[in-house]
Backbone as CSV, one residue per row, in Angstrom:
resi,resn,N_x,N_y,N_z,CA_x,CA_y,CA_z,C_x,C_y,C_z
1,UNK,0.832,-1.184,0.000,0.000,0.000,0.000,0.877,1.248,0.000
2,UNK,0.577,1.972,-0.486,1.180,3.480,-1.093,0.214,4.209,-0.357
3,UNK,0.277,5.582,0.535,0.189,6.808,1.068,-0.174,7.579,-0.500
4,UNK,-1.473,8.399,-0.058,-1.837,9.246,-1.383,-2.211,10.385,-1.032
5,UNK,-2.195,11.462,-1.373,-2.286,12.881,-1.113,-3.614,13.184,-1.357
6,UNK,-4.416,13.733,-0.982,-5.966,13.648,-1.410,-5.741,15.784,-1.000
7,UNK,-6.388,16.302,-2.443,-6.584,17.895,-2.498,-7.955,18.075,-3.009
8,UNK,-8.674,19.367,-2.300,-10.033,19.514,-2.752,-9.859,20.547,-3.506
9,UNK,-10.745,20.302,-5.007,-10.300,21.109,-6.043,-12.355,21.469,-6.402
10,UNK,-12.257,22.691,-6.788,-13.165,23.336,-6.917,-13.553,23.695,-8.293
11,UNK,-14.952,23.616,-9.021,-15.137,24.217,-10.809,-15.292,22.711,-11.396
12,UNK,-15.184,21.537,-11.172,-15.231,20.675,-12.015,-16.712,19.969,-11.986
13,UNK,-16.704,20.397,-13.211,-18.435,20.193,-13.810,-18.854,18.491,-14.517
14,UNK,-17.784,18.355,-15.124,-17.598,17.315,-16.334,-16.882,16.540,-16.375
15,UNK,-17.015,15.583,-17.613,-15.575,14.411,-17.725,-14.354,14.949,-18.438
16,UNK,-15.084,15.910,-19.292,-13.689,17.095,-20.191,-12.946,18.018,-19.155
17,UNK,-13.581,18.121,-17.761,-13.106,18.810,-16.594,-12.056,17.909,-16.188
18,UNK,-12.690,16.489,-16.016,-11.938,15.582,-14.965,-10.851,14.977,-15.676
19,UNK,-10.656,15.055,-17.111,-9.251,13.951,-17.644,-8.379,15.685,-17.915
20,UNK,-8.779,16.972,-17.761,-8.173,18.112,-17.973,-7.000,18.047,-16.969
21,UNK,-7.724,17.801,-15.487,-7.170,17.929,-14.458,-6.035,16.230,-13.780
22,UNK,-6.812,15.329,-14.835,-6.218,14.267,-14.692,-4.851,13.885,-15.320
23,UNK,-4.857,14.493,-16.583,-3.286,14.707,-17.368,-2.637,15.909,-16.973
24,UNK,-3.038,16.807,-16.309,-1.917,18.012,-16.150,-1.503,17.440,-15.157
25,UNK,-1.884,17.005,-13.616,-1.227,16.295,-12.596,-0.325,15.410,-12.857
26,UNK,-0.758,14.235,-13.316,-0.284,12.960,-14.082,1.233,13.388,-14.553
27,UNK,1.373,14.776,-15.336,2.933,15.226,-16.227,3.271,15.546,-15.023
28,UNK,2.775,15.828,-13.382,4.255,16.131,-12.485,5.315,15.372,-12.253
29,UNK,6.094,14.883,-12.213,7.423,14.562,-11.875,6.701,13.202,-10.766
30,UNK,7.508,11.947,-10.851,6.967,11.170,-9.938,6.090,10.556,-9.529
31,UNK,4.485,11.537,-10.150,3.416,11.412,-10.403,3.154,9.862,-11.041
32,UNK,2.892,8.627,-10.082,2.544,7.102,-10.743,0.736,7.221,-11.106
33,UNK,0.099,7.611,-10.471,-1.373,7.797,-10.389,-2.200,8.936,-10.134
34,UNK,-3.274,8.696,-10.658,-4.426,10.095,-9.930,-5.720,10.113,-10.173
35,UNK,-6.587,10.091,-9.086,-7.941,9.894,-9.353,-8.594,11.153,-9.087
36,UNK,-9.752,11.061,-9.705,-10.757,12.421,-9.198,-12.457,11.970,-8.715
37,UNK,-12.446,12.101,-7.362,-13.785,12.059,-7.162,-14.401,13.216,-7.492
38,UNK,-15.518,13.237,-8.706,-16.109,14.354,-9.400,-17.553,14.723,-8.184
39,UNK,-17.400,15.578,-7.954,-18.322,16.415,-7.451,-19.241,17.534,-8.281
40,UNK,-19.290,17.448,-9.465,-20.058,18.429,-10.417,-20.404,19.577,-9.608
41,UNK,-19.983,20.726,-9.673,-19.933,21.911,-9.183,-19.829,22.296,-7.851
42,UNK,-19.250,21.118,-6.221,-19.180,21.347,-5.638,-17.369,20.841,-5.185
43,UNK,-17.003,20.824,-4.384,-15.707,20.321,-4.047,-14.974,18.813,-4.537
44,UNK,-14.471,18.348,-5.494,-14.189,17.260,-5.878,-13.149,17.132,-5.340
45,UNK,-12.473,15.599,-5.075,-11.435,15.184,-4.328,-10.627,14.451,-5.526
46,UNK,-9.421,15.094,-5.280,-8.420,14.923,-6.639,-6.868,14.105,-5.748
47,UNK,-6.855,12.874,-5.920,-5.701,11.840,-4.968,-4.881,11.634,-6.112
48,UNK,-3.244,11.762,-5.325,-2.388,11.361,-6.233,-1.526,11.023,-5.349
49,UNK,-0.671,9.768,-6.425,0.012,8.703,-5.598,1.119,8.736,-6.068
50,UNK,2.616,8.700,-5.448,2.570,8.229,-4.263,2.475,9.826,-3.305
51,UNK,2.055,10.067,-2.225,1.796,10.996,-1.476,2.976,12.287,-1.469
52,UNK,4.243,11.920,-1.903,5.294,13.180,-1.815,6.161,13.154,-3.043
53,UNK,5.169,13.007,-4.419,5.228,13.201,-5.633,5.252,14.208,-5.502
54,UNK,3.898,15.225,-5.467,4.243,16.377,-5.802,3.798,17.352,-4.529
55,UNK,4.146,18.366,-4.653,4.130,19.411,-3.518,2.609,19.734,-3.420
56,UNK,2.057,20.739,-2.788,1.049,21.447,-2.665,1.205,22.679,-3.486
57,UNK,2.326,23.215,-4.034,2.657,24.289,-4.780,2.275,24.072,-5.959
58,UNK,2.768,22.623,-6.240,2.448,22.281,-7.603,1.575,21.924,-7.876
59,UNK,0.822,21.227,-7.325,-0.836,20.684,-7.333,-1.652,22.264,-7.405
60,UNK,-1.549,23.123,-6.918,-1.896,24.505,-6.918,-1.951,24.748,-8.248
61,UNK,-0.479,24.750,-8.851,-0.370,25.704,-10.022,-0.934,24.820,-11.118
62,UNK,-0.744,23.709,-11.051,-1.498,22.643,-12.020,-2.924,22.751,-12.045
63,UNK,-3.941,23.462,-11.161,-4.837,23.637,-11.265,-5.562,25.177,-11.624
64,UNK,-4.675,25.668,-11.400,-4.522,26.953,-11.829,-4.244,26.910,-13.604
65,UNK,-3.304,26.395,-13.705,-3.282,26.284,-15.426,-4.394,25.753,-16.200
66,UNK,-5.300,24.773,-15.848,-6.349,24.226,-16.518,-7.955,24.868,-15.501
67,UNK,-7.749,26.049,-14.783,-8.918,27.083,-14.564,-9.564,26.032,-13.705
68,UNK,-8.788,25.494,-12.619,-9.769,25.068,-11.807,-9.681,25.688,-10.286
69,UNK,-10.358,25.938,-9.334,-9.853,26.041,-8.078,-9.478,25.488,-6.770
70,UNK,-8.347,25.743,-6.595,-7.450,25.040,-5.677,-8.194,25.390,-4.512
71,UNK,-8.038,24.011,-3.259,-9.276,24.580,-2.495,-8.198,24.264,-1.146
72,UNK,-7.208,23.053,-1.234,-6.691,22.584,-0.102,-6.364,21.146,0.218
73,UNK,-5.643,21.451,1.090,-4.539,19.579,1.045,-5.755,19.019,1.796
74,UNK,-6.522,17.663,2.124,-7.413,16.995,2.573,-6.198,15.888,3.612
75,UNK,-7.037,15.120,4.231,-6.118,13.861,4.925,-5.217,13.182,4.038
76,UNK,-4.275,12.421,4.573,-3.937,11.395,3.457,-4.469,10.107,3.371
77,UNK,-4.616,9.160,2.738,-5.340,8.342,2.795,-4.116,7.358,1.679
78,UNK,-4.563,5.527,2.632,-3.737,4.941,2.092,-4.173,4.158,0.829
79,UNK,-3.322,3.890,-0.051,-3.931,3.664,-1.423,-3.596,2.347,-1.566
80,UNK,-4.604,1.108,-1.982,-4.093,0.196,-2.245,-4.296,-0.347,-3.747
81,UNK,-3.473,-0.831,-4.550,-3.591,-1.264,-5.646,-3.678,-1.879,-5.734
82,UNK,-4.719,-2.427,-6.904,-5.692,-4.102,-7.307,-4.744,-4.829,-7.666
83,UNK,-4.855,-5.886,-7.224,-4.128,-7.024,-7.315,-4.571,-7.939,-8.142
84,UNK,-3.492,-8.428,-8.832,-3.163,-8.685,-10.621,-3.586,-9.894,-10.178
């Protein structure tokens, strides 16, 4: 199990919202995974693994580049991957 960073990101309406925000994260550095629990116009929860991939600076500005709003770091939560 892998430690995952869970950030509440704000504006995401759609699925053209959610793979926007899913490939700009994805190109950070280190970045193995990333999910988005879609919340259509209220706070969606955006997890990326492994947990000290990327900063909070960068998760910021990555959401900032594709017009979404950065809302804040959430708990971490541990991530387990399906087994092959």
């Amino acid at each position: 199990m892998e430690r995952s960073a869970t950030y509440g990101v704000r504006g995401l309406a759609c699925v053209g919202c959610l793979v926007s925000v899913i490939e700009e994260v994805r190109a950070l550095p280190g970045v193995n995974e990333v999910g988005v629990d879609l919340m259509p116009f209220g706070e969606s929860l955006l997890t990326v693994v492994p947990a000290g991939a990327a900063t909070t600076a960068q998760v910021r500005a990555s959401m900032r580049r594709v017009g979404f709003e950065y809302i804040g770091r959430r708990n971490n939560r541990r991530h387990e991957r399906p087994k092959r």
